[in-house]
N, C-alpha and C positions, 0 to 999 in steps of 0.2 A: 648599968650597961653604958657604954660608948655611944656616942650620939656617933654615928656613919654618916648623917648628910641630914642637912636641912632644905633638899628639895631631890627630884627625883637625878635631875643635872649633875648633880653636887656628890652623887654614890660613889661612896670609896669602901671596896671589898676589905683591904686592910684594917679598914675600922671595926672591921665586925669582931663580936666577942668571939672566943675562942670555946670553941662546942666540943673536940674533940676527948674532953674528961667531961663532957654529959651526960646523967647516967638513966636511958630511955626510963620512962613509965609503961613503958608495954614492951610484949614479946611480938619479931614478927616471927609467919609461919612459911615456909618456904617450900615448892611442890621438890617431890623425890629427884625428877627428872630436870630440875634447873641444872644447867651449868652456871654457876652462880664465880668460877674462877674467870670469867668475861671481866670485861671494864662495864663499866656504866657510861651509856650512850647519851648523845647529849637529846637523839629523842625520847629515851628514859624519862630522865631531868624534865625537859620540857612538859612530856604528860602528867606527869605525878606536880608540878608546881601549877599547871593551868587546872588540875582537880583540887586545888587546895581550895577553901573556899574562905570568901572575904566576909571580914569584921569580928573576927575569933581572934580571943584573947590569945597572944604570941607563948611560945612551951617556956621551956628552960634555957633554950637557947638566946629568948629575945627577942626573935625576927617575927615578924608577923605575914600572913600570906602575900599581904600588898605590898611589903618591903619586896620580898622575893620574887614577884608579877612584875613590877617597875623596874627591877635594877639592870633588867634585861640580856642583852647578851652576854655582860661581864660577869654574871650573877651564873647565868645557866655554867658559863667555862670554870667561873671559882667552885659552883659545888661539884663539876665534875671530877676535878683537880683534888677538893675535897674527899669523895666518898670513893675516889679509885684509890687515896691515899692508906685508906684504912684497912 
């Protein structure tokens, strides 16, 4: 993995490994009545990153909860950017 920053100051999103040929370990399950053709909201992002919880070993991507707690604003817009991408 790419070292992204040696302090929380120093985060640079471009550094981050590239996740999108990650291949999940789980299935999620989605209710019938989602409209799920929405974007993803940046208060999405922010509740699902503030329920992560800290000191758990990082997935496959790398990142660990506290990377994605600190990197703060530019973090919540890159995985926006990210997950509306896909």
């Amino acid at each position: 993995m790419s070292n992204c920053c040696t302090s929380v100051s120093q985060f640079d999103p471009e550094a981050l490994p590239d996740i999108t040929t990650a291949t999940p370990s789980y299935r999620v399950q989605f209710p019938d009545d989602e409209d799920l053709s929405q974007p993803i909201t940046e208060e999405e992002i922010q509740e699902a990153v503030g329920q992560l919880r800290d000191g758990r070993a990082p997935g496959a991507d790398g990142m660990s909860a506290e990377l994605l707690k600190l990197g703060g604003a530019e973090t919540i817009r890159w995985l926006i950017s990210l997950f509306n991408s896909i």
